[in-house]
N, C-alpha and C positions, 0 to 999 in steps of 0.2 A: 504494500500500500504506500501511496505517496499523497506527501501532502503539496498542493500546487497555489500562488497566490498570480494571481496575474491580473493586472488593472490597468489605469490610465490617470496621472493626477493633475495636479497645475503646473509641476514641475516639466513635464513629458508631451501635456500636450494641451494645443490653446483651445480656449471657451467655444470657440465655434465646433472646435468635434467631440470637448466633452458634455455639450449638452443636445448632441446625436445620440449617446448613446445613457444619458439620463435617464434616470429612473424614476418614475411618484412612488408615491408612498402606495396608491391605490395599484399602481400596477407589480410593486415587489415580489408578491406572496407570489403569484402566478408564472413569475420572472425566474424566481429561486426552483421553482418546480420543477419547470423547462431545463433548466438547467443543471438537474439533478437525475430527469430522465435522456441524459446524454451517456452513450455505452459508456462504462468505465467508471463513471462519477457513481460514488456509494454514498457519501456527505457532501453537501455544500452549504455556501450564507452567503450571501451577496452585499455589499455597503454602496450606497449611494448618495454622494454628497454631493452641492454645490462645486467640491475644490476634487471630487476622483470621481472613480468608481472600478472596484475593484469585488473580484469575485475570488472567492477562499474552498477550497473542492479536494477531498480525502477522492484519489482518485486511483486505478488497478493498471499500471503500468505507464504510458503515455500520458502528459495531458495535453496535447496536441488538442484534442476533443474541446477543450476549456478554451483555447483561443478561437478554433473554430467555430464556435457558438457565439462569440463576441462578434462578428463579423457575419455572419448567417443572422441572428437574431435579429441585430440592429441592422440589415442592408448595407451593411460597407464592403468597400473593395478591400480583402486579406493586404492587398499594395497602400491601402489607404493611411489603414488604422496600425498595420504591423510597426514601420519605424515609432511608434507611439509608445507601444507596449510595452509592459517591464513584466518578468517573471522570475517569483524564486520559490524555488523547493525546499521542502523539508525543514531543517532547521533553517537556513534565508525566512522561509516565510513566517517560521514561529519567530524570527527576530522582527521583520518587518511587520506581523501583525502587532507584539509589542507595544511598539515603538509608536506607532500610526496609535492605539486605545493609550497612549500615555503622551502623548499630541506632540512629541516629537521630528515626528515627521508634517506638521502642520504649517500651514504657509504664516498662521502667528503660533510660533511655537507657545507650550503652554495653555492654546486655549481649550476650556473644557467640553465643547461642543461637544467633538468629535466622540467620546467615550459616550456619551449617552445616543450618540448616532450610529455606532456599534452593537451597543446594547441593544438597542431599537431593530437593526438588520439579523443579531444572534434571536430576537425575542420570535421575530418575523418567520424566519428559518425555521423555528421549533414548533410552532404552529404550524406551518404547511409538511411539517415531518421529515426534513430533509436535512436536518441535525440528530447524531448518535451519540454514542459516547466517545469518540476520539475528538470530532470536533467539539463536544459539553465540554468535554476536560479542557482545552487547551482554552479556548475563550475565557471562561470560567478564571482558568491560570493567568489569563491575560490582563483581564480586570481587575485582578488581585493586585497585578504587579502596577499598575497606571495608579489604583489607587495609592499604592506605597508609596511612589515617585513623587506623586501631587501632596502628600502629608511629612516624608521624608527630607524633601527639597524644597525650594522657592520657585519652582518654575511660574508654579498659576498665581505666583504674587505681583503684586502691583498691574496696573491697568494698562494696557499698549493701544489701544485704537481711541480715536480723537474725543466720541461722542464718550469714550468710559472716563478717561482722565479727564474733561470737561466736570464729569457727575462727582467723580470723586474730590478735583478741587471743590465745586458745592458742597458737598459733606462737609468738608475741614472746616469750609466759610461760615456753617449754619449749625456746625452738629452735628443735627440730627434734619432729615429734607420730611421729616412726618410733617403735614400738612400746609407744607408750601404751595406758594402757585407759582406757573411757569406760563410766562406771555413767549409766543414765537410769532417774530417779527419779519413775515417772508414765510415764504412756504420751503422751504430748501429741503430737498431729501435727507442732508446731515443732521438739521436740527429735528427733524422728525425723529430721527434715533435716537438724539441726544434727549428729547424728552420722553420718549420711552424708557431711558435709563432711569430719567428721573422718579420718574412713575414705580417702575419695580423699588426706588430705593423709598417710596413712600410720598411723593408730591401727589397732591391730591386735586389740585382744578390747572385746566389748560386754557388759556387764553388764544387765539389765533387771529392777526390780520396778515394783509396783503394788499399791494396796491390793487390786484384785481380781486376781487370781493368771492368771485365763484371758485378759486384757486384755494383760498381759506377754506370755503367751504367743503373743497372736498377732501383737503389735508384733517380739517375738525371730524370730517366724516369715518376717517382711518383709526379712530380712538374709539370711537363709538364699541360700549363694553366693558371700555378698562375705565373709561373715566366720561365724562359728559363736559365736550369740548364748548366753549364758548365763542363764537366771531364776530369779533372788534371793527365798526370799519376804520382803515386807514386815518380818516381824517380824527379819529380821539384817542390817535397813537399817545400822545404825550400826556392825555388824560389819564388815559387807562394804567399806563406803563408803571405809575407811582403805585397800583396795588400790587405788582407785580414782586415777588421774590426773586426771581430769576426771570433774564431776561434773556434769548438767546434771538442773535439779529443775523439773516444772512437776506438783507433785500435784494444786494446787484446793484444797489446807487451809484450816483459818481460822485457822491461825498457823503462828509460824515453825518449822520440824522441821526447822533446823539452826542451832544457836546455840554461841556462843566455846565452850561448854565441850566441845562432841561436836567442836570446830575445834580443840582443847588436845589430846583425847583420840587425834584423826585422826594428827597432826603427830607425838606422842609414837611411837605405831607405824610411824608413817614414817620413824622418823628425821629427822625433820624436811624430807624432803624437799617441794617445792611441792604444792599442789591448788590445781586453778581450777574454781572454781563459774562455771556461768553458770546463773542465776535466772529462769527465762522464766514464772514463775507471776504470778499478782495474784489474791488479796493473796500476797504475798512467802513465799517458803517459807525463804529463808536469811536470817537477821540481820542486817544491815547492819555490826552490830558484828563480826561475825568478820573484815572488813577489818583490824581493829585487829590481826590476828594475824601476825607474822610467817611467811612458809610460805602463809597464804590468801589470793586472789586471787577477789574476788566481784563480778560483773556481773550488775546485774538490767537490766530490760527497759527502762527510759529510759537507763539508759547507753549500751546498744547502741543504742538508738534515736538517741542525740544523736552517734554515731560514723558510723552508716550516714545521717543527715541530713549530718555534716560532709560526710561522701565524694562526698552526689550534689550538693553544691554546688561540690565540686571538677569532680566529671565536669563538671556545667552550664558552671562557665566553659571547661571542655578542650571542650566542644560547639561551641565558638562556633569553636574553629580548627576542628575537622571539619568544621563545616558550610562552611567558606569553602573548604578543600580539598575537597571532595566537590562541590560547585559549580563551581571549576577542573576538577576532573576531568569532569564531566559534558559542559562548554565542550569538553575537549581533544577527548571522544568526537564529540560535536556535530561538531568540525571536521573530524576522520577522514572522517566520515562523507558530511559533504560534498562534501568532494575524492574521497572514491572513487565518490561518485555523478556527476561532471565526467566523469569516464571517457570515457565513450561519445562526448563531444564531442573529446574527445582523441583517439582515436581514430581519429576519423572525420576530424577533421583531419592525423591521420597519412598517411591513406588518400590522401587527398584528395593530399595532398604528392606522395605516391607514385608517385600517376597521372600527375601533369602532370612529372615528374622521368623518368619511364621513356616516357610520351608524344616530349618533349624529342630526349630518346636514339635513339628510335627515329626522329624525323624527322630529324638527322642523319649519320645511320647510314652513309647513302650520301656525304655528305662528307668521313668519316675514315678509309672504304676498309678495308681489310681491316687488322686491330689482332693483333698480337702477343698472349698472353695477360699479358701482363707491363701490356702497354700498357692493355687493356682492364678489368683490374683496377684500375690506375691511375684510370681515365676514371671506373669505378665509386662508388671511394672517395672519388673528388672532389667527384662531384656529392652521393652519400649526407652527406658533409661538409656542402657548402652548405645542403641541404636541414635537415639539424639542424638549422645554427645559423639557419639563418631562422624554426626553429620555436620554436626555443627560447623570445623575447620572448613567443609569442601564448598557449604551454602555458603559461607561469609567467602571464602575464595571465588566464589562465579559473581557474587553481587558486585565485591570490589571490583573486578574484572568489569562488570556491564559500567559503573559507575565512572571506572575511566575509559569508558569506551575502545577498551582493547578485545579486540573481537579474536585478534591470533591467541592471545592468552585464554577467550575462554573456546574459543573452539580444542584448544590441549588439552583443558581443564575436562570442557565433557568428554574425550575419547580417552581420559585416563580414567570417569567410572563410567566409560560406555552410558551414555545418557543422549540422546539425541542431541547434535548442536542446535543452535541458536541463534538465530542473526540479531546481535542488540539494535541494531536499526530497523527491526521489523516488528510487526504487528504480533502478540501470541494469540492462537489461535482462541485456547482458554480464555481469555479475556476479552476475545472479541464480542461487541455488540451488535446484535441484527441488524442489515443494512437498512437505510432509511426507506429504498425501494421496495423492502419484503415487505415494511409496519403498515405503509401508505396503502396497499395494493389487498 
């Protein structure tokens, strides 16, 4: 059995071909199936994100079958999509599965998406039947190990994309963001993120203008759920603006429509209490000078930028511990694995004990003449005794053996007590799980 990963991600290949071969949510289940009744594939999970997509398949020789189906499925030319694709087997793929659920491999490393969009595709898979237990185990393993990284390390600390360090400078400024309001001034796609961070951090009313009135209203329209948008028209910008906690402005002006004296006039109706500007426009919609005001707190778009640069230089060096732990962890699974693939030789050497132990018994049988139960219990437990501890040396000699992955040493080991060998890099039979395609069918 082999295990095969092959995908396509932002690294490998651009937006225009990976969202040809994108996946919905609605179409996964059906995706994963097809894909599991391809000859040879016993397991698979398929992940589909915005930034890959990549198919995971316990597969019985070849996986030739697994690129082919990436190409047959989605209608591409094999010449199309092949320079795109990446593949790697076996252990490769338990490191790069890894690595990708411990977001290592993520175009912002650290971010936490990607594990619950793993989860999400393993949950997907086990539902439509087309996860056993080699693939349980190994996901299962995999999650374990992402969660360690994220608790172990600093990777998922601090904030790297504009709209999070925006929300997080808010927090410092305010506290706590429970029941602030947030006026967006412009309809801009960023600040629309940006007040959705706010909102998860607990801002509770949205204010919305725009010089054109139905633009507001279909951005106010986009909240509709989480909160009950409010729209301002344009001309009571400067009215309104004074209830505002946060102000986040990206209009597209050609100057600035927010300057010290509408920041004098803000504070005055406040009572002087705080606003934070964040400035996501170019050219600049807030004055630089209203910094100078006590009460105003104004970020434009290289500040945040030079905040969310600090943090992914932080993540980067916290990367360098996960990646060393997420490489330990992968080793620890590697050795699991091995040893539980010894098994069958284990066994077989139990067996074997077994035979020649109750053999034994029996050919003396007639010398010990008729035995008490007490007595014969005794006899029992003595020899079961010996037999142990003679096995003892040869079991812990094949596990160490599977552990270091020295397959010449235990292939010696079994033909010194005649025990069937064992490939530590293969499946035991004994512990295989019924394929996905028997459960389903």
């Amino acid at each position: 059995m082999t295990l095969a990963l092959i995908g396509v991600n932002h690294k490998t290949a651009p937006i225009a071909l990976r969202e040809r071969i994108a996946i919905s949510r609605e179409e996964l289940p059906e995706t994963t199936r097809a894909l599991c009744d391809m000859p040879g594939v016993t397991e698979c999970m398929i992940v589909s994100t915005c930034n890959r997509v990549e198919l995971l398949a316990a597969v019985e020789g070849s996986s030739a079958q697994v690129t082919e189906f990436i190409s047959t499925h989605f209608g591409l030319d094999p010449a199309e999509i092949g320079p795109h694709l990446y593949e790697y087997r076996d252990q490769e793929a338990v490191s790069h599965l890894f690595r990708m659920a411990a977001s290592l491999d993520s175009m912002v490393v650290g971010e936490p998406q990607i594990l619950g969009q793993v989860k999400e595709a393993f949950a997907v898979a086990k539902a439509s039947g087309t996860v056993a237990g080699q693939l349980e185990h190994l996901l299962q393993s995999a999650f374990a190990a992402a969660k360690k990284a994220r608790s172990e390390t600093g990777i998922g600390s601090n904030h790297v994309s504009i709209a999070s360090v925006a929300v997080d400078m808010a927090r410092k400024i305010f506290g706590s963001l429970q029941g602030r309001t947030v006026f967006l001034v412009g309809a801009g796609k960023m600040s629309e993120l940006a007040a959705r961070h706010l909102i998860q951090q607990g801002a509770s009313a949205i204010l919305v203008t725009n010089r054109t009135r139905e633009r507001a209203r279909r951005m106010a329209a986009e909240f509709q759920g989480s909160v009950t948008p409010q729209v301002v028209p344009f001309e009571q910008l400067y009215e309104v603006a004074s209830s505002a906690d946060i102000v986040i402005s990206s209009t597209g002006a050609p100057h600035h429509i927010f300057r010290p004296e509408h920041g004098q006039a803000f504070l005055h109706r406040r009572r002087n209490r705080p606003m934070f500007f964040i400035d996501i426009a170019v050219p600049r919609d807030v004055d630089p000078a209203m910094n100078k005001l006590d009460g105003i707190f104004v970020y434009d778009i290289d500040d945040l930028q030079q905040v969310a640069a600090a943090h992914m230089e932080e993540r980067t060096r916290e990367a360098s511990d996960a990646e060393s732990l997420i490489a330990a962890e992968v080793e620890r699974f590697q050795q699991r694995q091995r040893t539980v693939n010894v098994a069958p030789a284990i066994v077989a050497l139990q067996r074997k004990a077994e035979e020649i132990r109750q053999g034994e018994l029996h050919r003396i049988q007639s010398r010990l003449g008729t035995l008490t139960p007490e007595q014969a219990a005794a006899v029992e437990a003595l020899t079961r005794g010996l037999v142990n501890k003679f096995l003892h040396p040869p079991m812990q000699a094949l596990k160490q053996a599977a552990r270091e992955g020295d397959s010449a040493r235990l292939d010696v080991l079994c033909d010194t007590w005649s025990v069937p060998a064992t490939s530590i890099d293969s499946e035991p039979e004994k512990l295989q799980t019924e394929s996905p395609r028997e459960t389903t069918r």
